[in-house]
mmCIF file of the N, C-alpha and C atoms, coordinates in Angstrom:
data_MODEL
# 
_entry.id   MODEL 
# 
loop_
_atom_site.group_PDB 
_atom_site.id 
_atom_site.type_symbol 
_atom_site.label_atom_id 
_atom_site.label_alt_id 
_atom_site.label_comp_id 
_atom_site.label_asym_id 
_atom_site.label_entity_id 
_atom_site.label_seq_id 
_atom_site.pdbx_PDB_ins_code 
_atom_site.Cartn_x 
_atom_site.Cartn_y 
_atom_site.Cartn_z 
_atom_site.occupancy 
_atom_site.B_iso_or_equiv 
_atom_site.pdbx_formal_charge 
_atom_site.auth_seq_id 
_atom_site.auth_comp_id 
_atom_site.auth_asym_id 
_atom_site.auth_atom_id 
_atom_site.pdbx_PDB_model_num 
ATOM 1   N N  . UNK A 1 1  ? -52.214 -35.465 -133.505 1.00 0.00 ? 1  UNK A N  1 
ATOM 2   C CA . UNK A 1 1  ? -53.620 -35.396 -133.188 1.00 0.00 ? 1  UNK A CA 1 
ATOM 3   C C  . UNK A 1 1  ? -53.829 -35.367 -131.679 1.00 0.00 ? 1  UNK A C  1 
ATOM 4   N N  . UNK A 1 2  ? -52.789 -35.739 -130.988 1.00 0.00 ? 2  UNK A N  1 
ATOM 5   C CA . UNK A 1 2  ? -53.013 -36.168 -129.786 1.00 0.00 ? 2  UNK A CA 1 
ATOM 6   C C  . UNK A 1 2  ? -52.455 -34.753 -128.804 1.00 0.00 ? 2  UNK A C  1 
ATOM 7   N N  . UNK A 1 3  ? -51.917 -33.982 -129.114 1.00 0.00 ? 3  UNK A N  1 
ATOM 8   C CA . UNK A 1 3  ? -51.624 -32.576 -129.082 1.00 0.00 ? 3  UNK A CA 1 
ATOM 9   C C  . UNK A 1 3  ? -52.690 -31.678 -129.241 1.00 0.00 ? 3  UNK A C  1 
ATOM 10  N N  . UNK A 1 4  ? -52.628 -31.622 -129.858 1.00 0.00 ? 4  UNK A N  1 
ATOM 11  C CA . UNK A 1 4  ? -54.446 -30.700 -130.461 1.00 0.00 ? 4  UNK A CA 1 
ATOM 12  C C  . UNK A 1 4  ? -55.473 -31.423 -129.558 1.00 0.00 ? 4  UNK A C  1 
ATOM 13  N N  . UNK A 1 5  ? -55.677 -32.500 -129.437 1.00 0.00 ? 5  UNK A N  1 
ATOM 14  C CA . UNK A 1 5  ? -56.468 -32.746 -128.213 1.00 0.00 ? 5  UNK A CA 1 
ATOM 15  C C  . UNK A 1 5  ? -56.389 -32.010 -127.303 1.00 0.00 ? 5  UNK A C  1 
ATOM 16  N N  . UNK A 1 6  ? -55.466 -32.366 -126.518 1.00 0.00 ? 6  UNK A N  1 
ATOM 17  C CA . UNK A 1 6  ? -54.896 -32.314 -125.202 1.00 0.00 ? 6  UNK A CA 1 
ATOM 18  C C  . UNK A 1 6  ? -55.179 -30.598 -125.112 1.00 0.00 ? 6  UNK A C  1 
ATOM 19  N N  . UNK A 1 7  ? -54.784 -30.145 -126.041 1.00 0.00 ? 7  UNK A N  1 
ATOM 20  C CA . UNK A 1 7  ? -54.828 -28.525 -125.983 1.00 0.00 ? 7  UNK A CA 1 
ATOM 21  C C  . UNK A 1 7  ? -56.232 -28.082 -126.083 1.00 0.00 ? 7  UNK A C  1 
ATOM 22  N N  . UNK A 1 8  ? -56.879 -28.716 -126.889 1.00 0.00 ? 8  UNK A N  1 
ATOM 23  C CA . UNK A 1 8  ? -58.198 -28.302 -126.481 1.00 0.00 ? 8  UNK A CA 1 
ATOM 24  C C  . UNK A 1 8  ? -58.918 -28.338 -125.004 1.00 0.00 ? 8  UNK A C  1 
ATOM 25  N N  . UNK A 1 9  ? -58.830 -29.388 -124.292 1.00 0.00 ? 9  UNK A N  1 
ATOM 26  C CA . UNK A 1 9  ? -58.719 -30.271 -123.481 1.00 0.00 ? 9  UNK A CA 1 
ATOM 27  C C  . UNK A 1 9  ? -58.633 -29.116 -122.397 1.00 0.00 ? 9  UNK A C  1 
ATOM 28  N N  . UNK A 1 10 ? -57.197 -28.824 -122.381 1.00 0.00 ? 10 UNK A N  1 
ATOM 29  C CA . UNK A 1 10 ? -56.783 -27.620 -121.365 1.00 0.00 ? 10 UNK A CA 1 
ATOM 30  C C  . UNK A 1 10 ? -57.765 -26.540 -121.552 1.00 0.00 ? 10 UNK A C  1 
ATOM 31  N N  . UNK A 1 11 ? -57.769 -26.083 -123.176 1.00 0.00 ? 11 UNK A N  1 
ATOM 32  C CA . UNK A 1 11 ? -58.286 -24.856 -122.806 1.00 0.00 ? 11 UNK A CA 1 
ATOM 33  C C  . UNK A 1 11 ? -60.126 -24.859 -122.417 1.00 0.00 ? 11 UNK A C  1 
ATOM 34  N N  . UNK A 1 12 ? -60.455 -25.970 -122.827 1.00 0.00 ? 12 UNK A N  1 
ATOM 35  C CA . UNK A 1 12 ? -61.790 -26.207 -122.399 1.00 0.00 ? 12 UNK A CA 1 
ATOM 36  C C  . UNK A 1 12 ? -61.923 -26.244 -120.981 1.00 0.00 ? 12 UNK A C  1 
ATOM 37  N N  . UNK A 1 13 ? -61.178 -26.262 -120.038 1.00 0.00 ? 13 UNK A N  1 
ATOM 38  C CA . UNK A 1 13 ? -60.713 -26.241 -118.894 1.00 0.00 ? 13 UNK A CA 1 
ATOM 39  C C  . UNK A 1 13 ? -60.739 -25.321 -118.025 1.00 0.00 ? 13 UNK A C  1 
ATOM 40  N N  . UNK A 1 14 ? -59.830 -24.434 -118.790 1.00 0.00 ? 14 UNK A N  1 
ATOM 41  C CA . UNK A 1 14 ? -59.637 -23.369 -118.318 1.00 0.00 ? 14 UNK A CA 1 
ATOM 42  C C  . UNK A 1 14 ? -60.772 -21.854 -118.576 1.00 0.00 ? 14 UNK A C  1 
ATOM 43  N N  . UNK A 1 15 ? -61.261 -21.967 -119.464 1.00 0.00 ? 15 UNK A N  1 
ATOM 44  C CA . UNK A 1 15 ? -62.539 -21.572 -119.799 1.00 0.00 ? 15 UNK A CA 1 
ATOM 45  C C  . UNK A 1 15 ? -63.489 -21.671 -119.104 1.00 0.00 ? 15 UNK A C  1 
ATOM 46  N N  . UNK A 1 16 ? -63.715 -23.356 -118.523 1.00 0.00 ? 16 UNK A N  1 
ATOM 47  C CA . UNK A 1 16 ? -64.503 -23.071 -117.462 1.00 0.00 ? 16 UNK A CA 1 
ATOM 48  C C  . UNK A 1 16 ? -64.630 -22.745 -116.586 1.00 0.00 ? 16 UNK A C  1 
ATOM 49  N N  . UNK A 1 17 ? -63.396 -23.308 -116.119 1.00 0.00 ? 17 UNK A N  1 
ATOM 50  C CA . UNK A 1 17 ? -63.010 -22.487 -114.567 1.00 0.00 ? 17 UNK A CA 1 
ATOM 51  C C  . UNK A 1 17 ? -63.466 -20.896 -114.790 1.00 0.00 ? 17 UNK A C  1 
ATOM 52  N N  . UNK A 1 18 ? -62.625 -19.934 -115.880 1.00 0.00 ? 18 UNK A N  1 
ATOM 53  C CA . UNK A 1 18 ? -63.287 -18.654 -115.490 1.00 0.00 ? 18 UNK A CA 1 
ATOM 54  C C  . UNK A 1 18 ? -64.358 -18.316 -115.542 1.00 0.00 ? 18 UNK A C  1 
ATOM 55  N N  . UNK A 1 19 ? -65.101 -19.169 -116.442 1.00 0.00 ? 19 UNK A N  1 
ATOM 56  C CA . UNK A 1 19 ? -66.767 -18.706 -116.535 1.00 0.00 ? 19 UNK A CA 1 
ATOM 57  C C  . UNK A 1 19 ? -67.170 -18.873 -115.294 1.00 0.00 ? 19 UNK A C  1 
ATOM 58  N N  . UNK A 1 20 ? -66.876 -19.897 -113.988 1.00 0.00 ? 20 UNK A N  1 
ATOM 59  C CA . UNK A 1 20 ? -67.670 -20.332 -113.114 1.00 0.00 ? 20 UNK A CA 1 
ATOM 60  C C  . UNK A 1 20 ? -66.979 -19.584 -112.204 1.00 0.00 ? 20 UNK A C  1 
ATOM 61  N N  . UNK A 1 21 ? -65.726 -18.907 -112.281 1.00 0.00 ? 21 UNK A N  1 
ATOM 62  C CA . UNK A 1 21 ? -65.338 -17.630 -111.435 1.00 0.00 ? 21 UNK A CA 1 
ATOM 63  C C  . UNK A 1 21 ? -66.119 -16.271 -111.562 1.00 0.00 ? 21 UNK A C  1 
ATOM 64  N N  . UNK A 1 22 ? -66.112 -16.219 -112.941 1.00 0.00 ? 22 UNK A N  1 
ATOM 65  C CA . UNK A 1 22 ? -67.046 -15.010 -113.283 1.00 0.00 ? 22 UNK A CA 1 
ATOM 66  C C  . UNK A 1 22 ? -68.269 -14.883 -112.709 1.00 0.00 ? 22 UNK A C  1 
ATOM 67  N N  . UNK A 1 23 ? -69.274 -15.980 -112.867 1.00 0.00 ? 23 UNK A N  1 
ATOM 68  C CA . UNK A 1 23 ? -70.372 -16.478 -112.236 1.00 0.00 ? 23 UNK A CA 1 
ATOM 69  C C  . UNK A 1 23 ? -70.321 -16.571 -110.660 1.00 0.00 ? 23 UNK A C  1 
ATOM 70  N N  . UNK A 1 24 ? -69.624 -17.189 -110.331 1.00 0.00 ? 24 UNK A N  1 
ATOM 71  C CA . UNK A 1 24 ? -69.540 -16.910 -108.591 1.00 0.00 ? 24 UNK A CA 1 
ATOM 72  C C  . UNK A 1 24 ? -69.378 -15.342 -108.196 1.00 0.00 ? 24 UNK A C  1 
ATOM 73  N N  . UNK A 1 25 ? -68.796 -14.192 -108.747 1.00 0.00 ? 25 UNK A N  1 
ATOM 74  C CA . UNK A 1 25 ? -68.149 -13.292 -108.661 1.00 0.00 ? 25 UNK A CA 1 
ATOM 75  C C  . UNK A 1 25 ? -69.829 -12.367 -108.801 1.00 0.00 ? 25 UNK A C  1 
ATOM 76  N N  . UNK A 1 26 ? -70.093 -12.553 -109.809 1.00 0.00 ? 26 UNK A N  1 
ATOM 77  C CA . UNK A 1 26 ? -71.382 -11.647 -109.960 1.00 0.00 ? 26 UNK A CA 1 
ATOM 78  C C  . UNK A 1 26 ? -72.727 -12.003 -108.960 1.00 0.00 ? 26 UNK A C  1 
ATOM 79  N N  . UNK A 1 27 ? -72.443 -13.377 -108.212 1.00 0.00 ? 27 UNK A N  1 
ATOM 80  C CA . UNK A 1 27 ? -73.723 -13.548 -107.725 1.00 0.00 ? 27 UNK A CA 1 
ATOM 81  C C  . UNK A 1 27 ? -73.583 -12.980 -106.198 1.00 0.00 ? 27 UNK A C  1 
ATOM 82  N N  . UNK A 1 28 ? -72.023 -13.294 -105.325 1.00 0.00 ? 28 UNK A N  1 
ATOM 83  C CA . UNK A 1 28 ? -72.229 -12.216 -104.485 1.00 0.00 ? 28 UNK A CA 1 
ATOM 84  C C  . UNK A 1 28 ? -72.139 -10.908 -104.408 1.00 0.00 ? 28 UNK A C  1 
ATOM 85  N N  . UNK A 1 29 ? -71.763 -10.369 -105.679 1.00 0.00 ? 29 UNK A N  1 
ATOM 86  C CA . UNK A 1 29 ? -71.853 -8.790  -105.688 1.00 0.00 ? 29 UNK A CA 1 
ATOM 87  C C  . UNK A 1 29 ? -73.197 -8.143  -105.338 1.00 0.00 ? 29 UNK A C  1 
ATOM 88  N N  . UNK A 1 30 ? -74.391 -9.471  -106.044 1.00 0.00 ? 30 UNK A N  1 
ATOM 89  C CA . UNK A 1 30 ? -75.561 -9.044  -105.782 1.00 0.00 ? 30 UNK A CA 1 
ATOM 90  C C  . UNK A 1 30 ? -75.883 -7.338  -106.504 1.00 0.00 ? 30 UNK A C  1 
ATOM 91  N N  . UNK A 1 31 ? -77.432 -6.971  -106.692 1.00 0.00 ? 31 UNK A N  1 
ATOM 92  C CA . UNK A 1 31 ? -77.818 -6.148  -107.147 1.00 0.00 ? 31 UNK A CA 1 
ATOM 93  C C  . UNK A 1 31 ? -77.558 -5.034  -106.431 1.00 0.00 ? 31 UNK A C  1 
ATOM 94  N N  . UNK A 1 32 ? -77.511 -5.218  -105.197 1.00 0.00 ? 32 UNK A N  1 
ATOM 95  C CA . UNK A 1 32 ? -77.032 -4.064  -103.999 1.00 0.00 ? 32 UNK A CA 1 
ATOM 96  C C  . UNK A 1 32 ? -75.951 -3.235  -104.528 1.00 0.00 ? 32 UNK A C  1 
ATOM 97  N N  . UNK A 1 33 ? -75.662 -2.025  -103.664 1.00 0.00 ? 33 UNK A N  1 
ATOM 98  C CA . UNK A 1 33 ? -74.308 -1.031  -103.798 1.00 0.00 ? 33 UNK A CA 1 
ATOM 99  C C  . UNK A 1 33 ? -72.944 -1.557  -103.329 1.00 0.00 ? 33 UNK A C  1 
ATOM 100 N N  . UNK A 1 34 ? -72.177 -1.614  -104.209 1.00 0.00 ? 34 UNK A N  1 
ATOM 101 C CA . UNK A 1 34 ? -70.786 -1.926  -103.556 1.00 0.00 ? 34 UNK A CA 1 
ATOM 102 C C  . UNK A 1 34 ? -70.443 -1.767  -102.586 1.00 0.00 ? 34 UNK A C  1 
ATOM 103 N N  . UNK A 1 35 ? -69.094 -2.240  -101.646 1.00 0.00 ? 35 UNK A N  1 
ATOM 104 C CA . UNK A 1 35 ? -68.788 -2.032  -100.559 1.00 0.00 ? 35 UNK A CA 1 
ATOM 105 C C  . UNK A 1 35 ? -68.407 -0.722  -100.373 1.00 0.00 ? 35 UNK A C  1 
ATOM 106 N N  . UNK A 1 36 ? -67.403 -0.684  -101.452 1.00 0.00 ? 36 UNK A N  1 
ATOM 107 C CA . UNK A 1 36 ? -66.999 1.458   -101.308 1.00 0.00 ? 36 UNK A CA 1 
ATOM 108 C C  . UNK A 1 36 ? -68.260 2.046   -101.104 1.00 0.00 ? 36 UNK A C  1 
ATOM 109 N N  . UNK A 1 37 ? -69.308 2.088   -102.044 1.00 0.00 ? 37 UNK A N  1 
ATOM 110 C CA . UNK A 1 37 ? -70.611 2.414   -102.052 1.00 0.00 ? 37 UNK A CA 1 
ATOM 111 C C  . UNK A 1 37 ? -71.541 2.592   -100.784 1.00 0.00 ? 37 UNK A C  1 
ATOM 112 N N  . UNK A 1 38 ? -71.142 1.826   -99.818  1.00 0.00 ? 38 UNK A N  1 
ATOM 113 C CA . UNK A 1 38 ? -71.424 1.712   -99.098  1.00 0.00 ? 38 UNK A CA 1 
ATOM 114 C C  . UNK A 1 38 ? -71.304 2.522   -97.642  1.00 0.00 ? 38 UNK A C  1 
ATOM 115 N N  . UNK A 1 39 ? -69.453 1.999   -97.675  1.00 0.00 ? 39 UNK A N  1 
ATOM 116 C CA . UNK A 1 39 ? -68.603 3.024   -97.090  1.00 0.00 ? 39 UNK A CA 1 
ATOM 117 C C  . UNK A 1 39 ? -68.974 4.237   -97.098  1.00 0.00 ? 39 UNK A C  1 
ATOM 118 N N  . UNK A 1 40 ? -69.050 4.766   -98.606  1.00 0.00 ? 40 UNK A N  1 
ATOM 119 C CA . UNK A 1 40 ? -69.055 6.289   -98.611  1.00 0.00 ? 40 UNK A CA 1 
ATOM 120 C C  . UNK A 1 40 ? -70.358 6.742   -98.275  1.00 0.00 ? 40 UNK A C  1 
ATOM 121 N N  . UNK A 1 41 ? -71.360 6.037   -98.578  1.00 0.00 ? 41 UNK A N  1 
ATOM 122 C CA . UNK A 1 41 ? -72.563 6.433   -97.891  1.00 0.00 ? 41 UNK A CA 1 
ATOM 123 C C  . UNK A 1 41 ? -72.769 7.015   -96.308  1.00 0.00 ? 41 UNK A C  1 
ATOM 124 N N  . UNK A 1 42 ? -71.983 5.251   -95.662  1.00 0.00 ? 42 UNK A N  1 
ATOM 125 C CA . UNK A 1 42 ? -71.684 5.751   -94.253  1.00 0.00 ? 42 UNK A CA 1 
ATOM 126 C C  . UNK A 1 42 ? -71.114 6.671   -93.595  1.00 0.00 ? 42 UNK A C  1 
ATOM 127 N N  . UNK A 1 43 ? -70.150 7.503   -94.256  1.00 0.00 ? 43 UNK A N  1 
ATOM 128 C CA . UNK A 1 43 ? -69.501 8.508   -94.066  1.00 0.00 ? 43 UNK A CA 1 
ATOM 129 C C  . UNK A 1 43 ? -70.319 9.741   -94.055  1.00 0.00 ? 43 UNK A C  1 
ATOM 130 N N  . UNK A 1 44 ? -70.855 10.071  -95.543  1.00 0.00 ? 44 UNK A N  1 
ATOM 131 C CA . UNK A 1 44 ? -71.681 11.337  -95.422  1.00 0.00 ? 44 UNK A CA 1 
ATOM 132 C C  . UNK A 1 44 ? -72.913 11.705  -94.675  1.00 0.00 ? 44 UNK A C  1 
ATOM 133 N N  . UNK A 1 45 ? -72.980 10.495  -94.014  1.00 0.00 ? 45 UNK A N  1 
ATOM 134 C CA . UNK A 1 45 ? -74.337 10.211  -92.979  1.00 0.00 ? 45 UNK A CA 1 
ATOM 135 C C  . UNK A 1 45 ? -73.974 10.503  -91.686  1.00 0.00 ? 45 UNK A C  1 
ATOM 136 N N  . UNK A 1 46 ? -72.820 10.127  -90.956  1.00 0.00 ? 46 UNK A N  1 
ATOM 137 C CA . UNK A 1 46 ? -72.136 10.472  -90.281  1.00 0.00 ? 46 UNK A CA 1 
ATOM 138 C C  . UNK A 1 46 ? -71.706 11.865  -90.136  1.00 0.00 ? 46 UNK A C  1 
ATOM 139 N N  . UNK A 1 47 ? -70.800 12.343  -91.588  1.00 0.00 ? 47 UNK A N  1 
ATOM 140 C CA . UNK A 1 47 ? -70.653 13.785  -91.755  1.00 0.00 ? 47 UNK A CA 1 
ATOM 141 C C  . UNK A 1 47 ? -71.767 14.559  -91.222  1.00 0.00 ? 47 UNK A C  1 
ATOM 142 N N  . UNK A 1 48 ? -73.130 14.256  -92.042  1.00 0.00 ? 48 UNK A N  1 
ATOM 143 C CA . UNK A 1 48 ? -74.156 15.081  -91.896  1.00 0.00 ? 48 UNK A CA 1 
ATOM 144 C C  . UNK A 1 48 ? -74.861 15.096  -90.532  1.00 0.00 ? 48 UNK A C  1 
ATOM 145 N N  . UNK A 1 49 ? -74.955 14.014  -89.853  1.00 0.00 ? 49 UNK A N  1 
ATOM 146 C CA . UNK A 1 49 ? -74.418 14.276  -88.222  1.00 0.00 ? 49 UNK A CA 1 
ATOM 147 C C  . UNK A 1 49 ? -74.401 15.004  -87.644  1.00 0.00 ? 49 UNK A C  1 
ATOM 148 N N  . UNK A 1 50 ? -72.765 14.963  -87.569  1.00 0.00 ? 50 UNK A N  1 
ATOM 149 C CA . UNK A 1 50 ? -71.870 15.860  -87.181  1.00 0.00 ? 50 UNK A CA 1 
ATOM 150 C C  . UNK A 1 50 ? -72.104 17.290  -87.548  1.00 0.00 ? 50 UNK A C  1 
ATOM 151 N N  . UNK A 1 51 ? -72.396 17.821  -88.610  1.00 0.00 ? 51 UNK A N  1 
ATOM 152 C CA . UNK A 1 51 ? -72.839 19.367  -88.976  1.00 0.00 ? 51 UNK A CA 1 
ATOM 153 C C  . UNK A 1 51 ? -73.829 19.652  -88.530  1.00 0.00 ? 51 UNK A C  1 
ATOM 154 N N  . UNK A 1 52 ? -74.912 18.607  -88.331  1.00 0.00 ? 52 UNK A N  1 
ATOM 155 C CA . UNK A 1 52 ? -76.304 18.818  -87.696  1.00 0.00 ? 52 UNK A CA 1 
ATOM 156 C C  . UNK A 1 52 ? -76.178 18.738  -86.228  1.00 0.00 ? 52 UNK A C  1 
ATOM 157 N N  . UNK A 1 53 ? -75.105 18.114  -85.682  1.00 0.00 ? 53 UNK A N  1 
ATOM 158 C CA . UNK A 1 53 ? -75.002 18.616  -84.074  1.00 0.00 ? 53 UNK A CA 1 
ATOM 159 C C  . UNK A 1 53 ? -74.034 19.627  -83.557  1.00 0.00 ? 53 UNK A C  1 
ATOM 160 N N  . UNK A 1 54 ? -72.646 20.310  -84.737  1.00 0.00 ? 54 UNK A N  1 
ATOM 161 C CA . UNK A 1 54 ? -72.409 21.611  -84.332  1.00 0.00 ? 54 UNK A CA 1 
ATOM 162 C C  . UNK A 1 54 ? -73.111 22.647  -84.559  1.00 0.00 ? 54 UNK A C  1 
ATOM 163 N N  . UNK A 1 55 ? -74.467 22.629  -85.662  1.00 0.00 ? 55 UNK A N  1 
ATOM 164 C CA . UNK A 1 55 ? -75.320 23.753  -85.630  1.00 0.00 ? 55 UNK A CA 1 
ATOM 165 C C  . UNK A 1 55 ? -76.216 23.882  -84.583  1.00 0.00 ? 55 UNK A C  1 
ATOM 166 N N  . UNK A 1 56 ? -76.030 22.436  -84.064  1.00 0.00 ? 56 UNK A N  1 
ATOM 167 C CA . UNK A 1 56 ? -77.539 22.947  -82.805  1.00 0.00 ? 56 UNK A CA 1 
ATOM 168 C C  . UNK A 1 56 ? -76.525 23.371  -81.560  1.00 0.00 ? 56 UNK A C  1 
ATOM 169 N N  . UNK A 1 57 ? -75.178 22.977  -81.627  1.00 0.00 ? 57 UNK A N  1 
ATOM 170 C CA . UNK A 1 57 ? -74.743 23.402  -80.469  1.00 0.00 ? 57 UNK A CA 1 
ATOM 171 C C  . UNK A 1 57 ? -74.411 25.040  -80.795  1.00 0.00 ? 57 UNK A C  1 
ATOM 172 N N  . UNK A 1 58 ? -73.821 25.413  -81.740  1.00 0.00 ? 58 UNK A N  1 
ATOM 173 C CA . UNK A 1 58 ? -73.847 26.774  -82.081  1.00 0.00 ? 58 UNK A CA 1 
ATOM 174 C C  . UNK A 1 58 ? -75.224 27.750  -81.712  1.00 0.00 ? 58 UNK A C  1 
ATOM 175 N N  . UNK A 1 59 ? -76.037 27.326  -82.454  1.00 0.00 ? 59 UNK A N  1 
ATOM 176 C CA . UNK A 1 59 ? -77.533 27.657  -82.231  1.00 0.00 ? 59 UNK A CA 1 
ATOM 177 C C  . UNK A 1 59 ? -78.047 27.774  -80.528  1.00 0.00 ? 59 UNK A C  1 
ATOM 178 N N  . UNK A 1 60 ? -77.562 27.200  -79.891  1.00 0.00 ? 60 UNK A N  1 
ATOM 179 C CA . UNK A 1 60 ? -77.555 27.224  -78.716  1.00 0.00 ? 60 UNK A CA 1 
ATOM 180 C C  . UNK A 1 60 ? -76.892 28.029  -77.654  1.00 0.00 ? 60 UNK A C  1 
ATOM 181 N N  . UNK A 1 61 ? -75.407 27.958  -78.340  1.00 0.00 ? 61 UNK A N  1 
ATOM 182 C CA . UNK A 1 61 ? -75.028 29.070  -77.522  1.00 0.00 ? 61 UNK A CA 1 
ATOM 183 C C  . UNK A 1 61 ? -74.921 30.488  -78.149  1.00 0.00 ? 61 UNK A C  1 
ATOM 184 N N  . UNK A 1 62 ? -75.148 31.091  -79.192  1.00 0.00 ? 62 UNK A N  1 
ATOM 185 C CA . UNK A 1 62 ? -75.836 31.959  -79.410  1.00 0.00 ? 62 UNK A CA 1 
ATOM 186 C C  . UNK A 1 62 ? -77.254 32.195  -78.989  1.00 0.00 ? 62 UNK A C  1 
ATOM 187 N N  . UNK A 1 63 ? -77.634 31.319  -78.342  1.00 0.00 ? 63 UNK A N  1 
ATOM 188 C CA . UNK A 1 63 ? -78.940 31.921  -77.550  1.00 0.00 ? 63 UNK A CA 1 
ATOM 189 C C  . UNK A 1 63 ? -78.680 32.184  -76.412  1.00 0.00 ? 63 UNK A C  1 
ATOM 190 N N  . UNK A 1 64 ? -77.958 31.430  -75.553  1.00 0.00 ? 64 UNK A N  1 
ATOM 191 C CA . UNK A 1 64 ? -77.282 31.675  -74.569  1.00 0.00 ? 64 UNK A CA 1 
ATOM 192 C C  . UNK A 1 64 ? -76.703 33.235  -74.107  1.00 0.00 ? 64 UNK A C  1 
ATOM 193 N N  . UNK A 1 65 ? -75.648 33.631  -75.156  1.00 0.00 ? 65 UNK A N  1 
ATOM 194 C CA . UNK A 1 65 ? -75.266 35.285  -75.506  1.00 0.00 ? 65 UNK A CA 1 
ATOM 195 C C  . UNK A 1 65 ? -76.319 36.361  -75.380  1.00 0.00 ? 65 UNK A C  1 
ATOM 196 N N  . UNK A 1 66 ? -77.284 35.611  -75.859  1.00 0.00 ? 66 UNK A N  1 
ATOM 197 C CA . UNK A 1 66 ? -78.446 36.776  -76.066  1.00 0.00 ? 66 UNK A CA 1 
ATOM 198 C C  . UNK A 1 66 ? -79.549 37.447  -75.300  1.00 0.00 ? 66 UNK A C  1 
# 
């Protein structure tokens, strides 16, 4: 009897621990976009940038030519 306790015991234990990992885990993920999510955002913003300041420099010196 004292086995079967004990084992419950543990696993009641250990159960909690992950629930209250799980729970910690979801509350800073927060409703927001992931970090990759994030990342990659920053990137194509950047990208788009960058394409938007070799067209004006293009744009430019084709006026230049002309």
């Amino acid at each position: 009897m004292g086995r079967i306790l004990s084992l419950l015991l543990g696993l009641l234990v250990v159960v909690g621990v992950a629930y209250y990992v799980i729970q910690r885990t979801a509350e800073t993920m927060g409703p927001g976009p992931s970090a990759p999510k994030r990342q990659l955002d920053n990137v194509r913003e950047k990208a788009k940038e960058i394409e938007q300041d070799a067209q004006k420099r293009a744009d430019d010196l084709l006026k230049k030519t002309e």
